[in-house]
C-alpha distance (Angstrom), angle and dihedral (degrees) to the residues before:
residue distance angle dihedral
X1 . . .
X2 3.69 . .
X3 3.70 123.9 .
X4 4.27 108.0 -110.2
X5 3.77 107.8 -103.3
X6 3.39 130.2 -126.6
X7 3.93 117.4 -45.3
X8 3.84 121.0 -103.3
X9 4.08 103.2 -90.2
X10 3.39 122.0 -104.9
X11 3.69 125.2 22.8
X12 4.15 128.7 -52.6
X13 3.41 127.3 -73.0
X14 4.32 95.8 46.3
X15 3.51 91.3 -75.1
X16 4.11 115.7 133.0
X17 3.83 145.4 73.3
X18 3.95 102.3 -43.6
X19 4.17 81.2 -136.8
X20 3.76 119.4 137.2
X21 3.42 122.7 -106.0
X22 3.75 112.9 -80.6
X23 3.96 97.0 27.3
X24 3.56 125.9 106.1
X25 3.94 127.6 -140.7
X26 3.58 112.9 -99.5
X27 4.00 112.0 -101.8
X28 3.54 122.0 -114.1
X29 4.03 121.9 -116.4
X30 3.71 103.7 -134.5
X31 3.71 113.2 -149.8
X32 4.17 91.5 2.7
X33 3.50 125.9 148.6
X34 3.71 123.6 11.8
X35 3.76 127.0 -39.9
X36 3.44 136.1 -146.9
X37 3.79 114.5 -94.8
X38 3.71 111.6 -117.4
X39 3.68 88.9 -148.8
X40 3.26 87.1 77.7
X41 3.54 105.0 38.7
X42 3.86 80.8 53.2
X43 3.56 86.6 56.9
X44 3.59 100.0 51.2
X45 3.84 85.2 54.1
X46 3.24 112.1 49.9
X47 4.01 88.0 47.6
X48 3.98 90.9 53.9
X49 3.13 87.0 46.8
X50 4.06 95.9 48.1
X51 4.25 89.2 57.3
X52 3.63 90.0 77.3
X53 3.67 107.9 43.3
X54 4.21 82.7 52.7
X55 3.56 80.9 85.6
X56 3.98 101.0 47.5
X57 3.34 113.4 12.1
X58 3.97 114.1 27.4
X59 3.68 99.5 171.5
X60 3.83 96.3 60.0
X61 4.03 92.5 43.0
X62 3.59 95.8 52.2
X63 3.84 86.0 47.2
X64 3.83 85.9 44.6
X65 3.98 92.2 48.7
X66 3.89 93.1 40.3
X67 4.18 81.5 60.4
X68 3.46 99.9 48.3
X69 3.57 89.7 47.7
X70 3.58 97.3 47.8
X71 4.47 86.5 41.9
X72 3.83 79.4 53.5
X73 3.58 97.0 61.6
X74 3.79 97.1 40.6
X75 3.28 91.9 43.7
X76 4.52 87.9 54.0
X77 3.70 95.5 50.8
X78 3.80 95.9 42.6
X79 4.06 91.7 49.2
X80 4.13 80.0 51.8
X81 3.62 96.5 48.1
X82 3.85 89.2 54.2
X83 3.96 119.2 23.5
X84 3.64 90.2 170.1
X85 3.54 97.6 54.0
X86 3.52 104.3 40.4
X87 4.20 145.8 38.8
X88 3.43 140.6 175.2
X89 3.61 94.8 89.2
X90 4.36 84.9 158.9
X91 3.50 88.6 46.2
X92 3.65 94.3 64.0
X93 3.63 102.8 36.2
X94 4.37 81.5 53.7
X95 3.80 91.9 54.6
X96 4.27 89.5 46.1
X97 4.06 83.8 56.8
X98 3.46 104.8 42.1
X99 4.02 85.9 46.9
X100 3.03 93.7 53.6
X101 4.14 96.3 44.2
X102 3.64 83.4 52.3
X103 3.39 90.0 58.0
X104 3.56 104.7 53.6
X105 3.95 91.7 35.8
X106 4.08 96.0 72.0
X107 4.20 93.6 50.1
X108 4.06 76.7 53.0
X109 3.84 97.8 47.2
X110 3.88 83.5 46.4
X111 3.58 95.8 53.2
X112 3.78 95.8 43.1
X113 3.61 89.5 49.0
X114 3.93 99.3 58.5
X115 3.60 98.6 37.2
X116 4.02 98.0 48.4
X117 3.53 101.9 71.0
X118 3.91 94.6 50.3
X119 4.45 85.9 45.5
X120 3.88 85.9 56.3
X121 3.82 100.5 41.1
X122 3.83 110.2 97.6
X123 3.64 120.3 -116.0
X124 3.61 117.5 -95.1
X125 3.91 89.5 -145.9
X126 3.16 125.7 141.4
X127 4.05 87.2 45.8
């Protein structure tokens, strides 16, 4: 009788690498390559986050949008400055233009707000 051979690789049930026998799985870099900057990651959130309050509490989104904006930009030049460092070069330029939407969305809300109820009030004419 022959000795049994070597066991089917990976564990039972056809789950496992797929490799042949005698190979081993390719390591994993951590931290290799460039990363996205969380500049701009920051920037995309706290202008998401900034749409919302528009419609409650202006102040704090246009502070909000004026920070991702401002993350946005910081966030360009330093992916720039170092390629092989850092990505997300999208990312960034996304949280610069929803800052700056968020910006210019709250003088709108503010605008639309007053002047509505006198467009919708009916004319007191003839007196």
């Amino acid at each position: 009788m022959q000795p049994p051979g070597p066991g089917p690789v990976g564990p039972p049930g056809g789950y496992g690498t797929g490799l042949p026998p005698g190979t081993e799985q390719p390591a994993h870099s951590a931290g290799g390559g460039a990363q996205n900057d969380p500049l701009g990651l920051a920037a995309v959130g706290a202008a998401v986050a900034a749409l919302p309050l528009n419609c409650c509490c202006g102040p704090l989104a246009i502070a909000l949008s004026i920070t991702a904006a401002v993350l946005g930009v910081v966030s360009v030049t330093r992916i720039s400055a170092q390629p092989t460092r850092f990505k997300g070069r999208g990312i960034a330029i996304t949280g610069i233009v929803v800052g700056a939407l968020g910006v210019l969305i709250y003088p709108l809300l503010l605008v639309f707000s007053v002047a509505l109820p006198f467009a919708t009030s009916a004319p007191s004419w003839p007196p």
